[in-house]
C-alpha positions as CSV (number, residue, x, y, z in Angstrom):
1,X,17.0,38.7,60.8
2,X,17.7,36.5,63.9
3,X,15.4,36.3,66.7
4,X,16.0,35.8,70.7
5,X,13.6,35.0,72.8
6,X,14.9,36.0,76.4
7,X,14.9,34.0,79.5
8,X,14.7,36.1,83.1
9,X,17.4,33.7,84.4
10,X,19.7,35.2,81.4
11,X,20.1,38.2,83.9
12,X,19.6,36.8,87.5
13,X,21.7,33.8,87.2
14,X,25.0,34.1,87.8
15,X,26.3,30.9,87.8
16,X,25.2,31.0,83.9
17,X,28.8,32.8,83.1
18,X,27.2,34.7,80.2
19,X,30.1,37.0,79.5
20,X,27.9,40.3,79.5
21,X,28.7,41.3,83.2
22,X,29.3,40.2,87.1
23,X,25.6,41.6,88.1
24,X,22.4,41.9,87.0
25,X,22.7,45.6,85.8
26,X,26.0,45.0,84.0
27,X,24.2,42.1,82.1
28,X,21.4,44.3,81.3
29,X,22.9,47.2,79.7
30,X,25.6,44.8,77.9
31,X,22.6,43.2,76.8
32,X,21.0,46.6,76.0
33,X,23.6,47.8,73.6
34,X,23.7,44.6,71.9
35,X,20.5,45.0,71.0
36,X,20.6,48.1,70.2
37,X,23.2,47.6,67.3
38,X,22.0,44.8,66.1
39,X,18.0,46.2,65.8
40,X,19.7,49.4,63.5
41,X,22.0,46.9,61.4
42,X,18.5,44.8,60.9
43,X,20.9,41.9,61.9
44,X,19.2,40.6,65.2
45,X,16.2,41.4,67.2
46,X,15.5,40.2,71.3
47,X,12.0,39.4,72.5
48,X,10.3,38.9,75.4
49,X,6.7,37.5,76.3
50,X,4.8,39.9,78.8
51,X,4.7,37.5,81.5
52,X,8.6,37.3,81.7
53,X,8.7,40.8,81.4
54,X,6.7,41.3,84.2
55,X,8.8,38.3,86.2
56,X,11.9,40.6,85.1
57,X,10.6,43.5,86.4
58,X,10.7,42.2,90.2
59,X,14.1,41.8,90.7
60,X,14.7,45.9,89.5
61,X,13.6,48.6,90.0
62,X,11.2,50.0,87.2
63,X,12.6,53.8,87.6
64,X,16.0,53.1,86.7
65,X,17.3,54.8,83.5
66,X,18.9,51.5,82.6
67,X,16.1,49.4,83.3
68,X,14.1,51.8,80.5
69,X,16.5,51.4,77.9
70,X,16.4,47.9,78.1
71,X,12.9,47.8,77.6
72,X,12.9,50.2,74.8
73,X,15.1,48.0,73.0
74,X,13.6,44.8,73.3
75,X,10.0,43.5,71.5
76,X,7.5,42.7,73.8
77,X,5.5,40.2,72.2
78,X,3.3,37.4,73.8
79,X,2.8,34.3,71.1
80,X,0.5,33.3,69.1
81,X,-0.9,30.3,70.5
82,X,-3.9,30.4,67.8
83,X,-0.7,29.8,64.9
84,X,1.7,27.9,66.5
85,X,1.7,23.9,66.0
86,X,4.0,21.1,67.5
87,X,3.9,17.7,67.2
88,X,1.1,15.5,68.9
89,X,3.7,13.4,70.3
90,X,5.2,16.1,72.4
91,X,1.8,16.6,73.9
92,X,1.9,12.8,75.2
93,X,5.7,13.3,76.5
94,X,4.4,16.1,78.5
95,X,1.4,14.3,79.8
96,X,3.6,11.5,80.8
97,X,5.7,13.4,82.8
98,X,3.2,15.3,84.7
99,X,2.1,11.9,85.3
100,X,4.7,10.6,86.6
101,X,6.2,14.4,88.9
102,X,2.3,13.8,90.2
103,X,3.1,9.8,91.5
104,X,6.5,10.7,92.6
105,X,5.5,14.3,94.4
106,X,2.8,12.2,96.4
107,X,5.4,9.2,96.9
108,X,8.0,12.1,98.8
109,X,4.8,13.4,100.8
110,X,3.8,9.9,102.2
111,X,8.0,9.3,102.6
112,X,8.5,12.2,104.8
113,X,5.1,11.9,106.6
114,X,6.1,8.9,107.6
115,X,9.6,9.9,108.7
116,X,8.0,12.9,111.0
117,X,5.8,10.6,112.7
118,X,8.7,8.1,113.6
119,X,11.4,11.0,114.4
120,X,8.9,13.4,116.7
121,X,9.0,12.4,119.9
122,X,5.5,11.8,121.8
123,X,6.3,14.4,124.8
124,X,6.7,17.2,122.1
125,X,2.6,16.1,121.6
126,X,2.0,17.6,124.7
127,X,-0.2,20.5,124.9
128,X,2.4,22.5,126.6
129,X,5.1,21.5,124.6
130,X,4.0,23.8,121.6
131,X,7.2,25.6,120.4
132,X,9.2,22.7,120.9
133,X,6.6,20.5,118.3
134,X,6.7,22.7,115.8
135,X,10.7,23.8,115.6
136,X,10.2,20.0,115.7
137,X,7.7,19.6,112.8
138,X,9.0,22.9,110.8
139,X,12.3,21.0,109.9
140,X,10.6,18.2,108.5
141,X,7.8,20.8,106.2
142,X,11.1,22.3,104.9
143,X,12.5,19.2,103.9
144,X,9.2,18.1,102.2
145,X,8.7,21.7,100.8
146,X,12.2,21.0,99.1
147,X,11.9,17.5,97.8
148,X,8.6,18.0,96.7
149,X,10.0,21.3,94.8
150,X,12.8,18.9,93.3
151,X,10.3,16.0,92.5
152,X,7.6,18.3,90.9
153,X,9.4,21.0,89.1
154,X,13.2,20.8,88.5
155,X,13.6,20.2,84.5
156,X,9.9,20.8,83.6
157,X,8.2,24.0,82.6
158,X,6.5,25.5,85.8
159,X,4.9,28.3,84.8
160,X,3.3,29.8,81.4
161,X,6.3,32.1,81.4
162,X,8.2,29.3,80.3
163,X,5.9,27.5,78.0
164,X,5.3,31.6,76.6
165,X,9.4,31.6,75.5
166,X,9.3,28.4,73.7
167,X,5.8,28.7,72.0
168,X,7.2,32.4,70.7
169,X,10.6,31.0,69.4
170,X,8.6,28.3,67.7
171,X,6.5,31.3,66.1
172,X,9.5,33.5,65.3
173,X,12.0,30.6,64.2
174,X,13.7,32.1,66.7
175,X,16.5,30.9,69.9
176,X,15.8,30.8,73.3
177,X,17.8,32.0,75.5
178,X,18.1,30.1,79.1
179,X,20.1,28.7,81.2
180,X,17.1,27.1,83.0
181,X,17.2,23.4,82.5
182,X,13.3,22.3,82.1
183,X,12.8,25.1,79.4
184,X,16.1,24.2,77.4
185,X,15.1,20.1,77.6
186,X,11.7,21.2,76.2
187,X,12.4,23.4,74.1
188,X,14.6,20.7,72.6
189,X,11.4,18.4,72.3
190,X,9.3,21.3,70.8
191,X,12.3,21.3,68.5
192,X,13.3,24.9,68.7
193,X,16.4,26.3,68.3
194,X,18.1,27.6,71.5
195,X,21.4,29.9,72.2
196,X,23.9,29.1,74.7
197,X,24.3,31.5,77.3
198,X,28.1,32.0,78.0
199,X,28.9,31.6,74.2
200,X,26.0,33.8,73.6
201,X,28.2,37.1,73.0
202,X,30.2,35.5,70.1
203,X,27.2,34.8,68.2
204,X,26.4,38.5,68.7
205,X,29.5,39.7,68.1
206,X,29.7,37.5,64.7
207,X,26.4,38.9,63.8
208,X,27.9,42.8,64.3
209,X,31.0,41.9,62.3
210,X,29.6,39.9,59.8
């Protein structure tokens, strides 16, 4: 029986062109009666680690009928991380590249320190000059705040949610599904297998025809 382990973003993500529906809720129950026909056929069966779960669960709300169903149908498992083995190598990779997001996170803080203390004029250092310093200073926070975002966390795993879907797909032999970048490019160096969001329903729908 296949396994899929689910991403939040499968829902929430529109740009992702998954083919189950234009908004969250259509996405969900598509994704609910997939499920659902696949679980009694014993063809296919969707997972999801309690952490994404509970990441899922903030962007509904919890007393909607649909919402329920959903949950009924999927397998809320967390993995196995007593079980599960990768490669040592993988372990260095990810090292590395905390490493380096570390050096280059404190390489965009010193850039745009620097920037703010050239760009702010020495008059908006005034004591009465308050509101004026930091509409001044706020602009340059945001930019860090986004570089620093871009430099630290765009294509690596962020959180334990993330790590949680690939170690349980390595457990299961089972695909992730994601369209988030980090935890497909790692999940490709854990070597598991992973599903493509927006062909996604033709695997499914091979899988109820076959």
């Amino acid at each position: 029986m296949s396994a899929y382990i689910l991403d939040t973003n499968l829902f929430f993500n529109l740009q992702a062109k998954t083919a189950f529906g234009t908004n969250p809720q259509e996405i969900i129950i598509s994704v609910t009666n997939y499920a659902q026909k696949l679980k009694s056929l014993q063809k296919a069966e969707f997972y999801m680690p309690p952490r994404v779960l509970e990441e899922f669960l903030t962007f509904v709300d919890e007393s909607e009928e649909y919402v329920h169903k959903f949950i009924a149908q999927i397998n809320i498992k967390a993995p196995d991380k007593s079980k599960t083995q990768f490669a040592t190598e993988v372990f260095y990779d990810l090292i590395e590249e905390i490493r380096h997001r570390s050096y280059r996170g404190l390489q965009v803080a010193e850039e745009e320190m620097a920037q703010a203390v050239a760009e702010i004029p020495r008059e908006l250092l005034e004591p009465g000059a308050k509101i004026e310093y930091q509409k001044a200073i706020g602009e340059h926070i945001k930019r860090l705040r986004d570089r620093y975002r871009n430099a630290t966390r765009t294509k690596f795993l962020d959180s334990l949610a993330d790590l949680d879907i690939i170690v349980l797909a390595k457990e299961l032999n089972g695909a992730v599904v994601t369209a988030d970048e980090g935890v497909l490019l790692w999940a490709r160096k854990f070597g598991v297998k992973e599903a493509i969001p927006h062909v996604l329903h033709h695997e499914l729908d091979a899988l109820l025809a076959g």
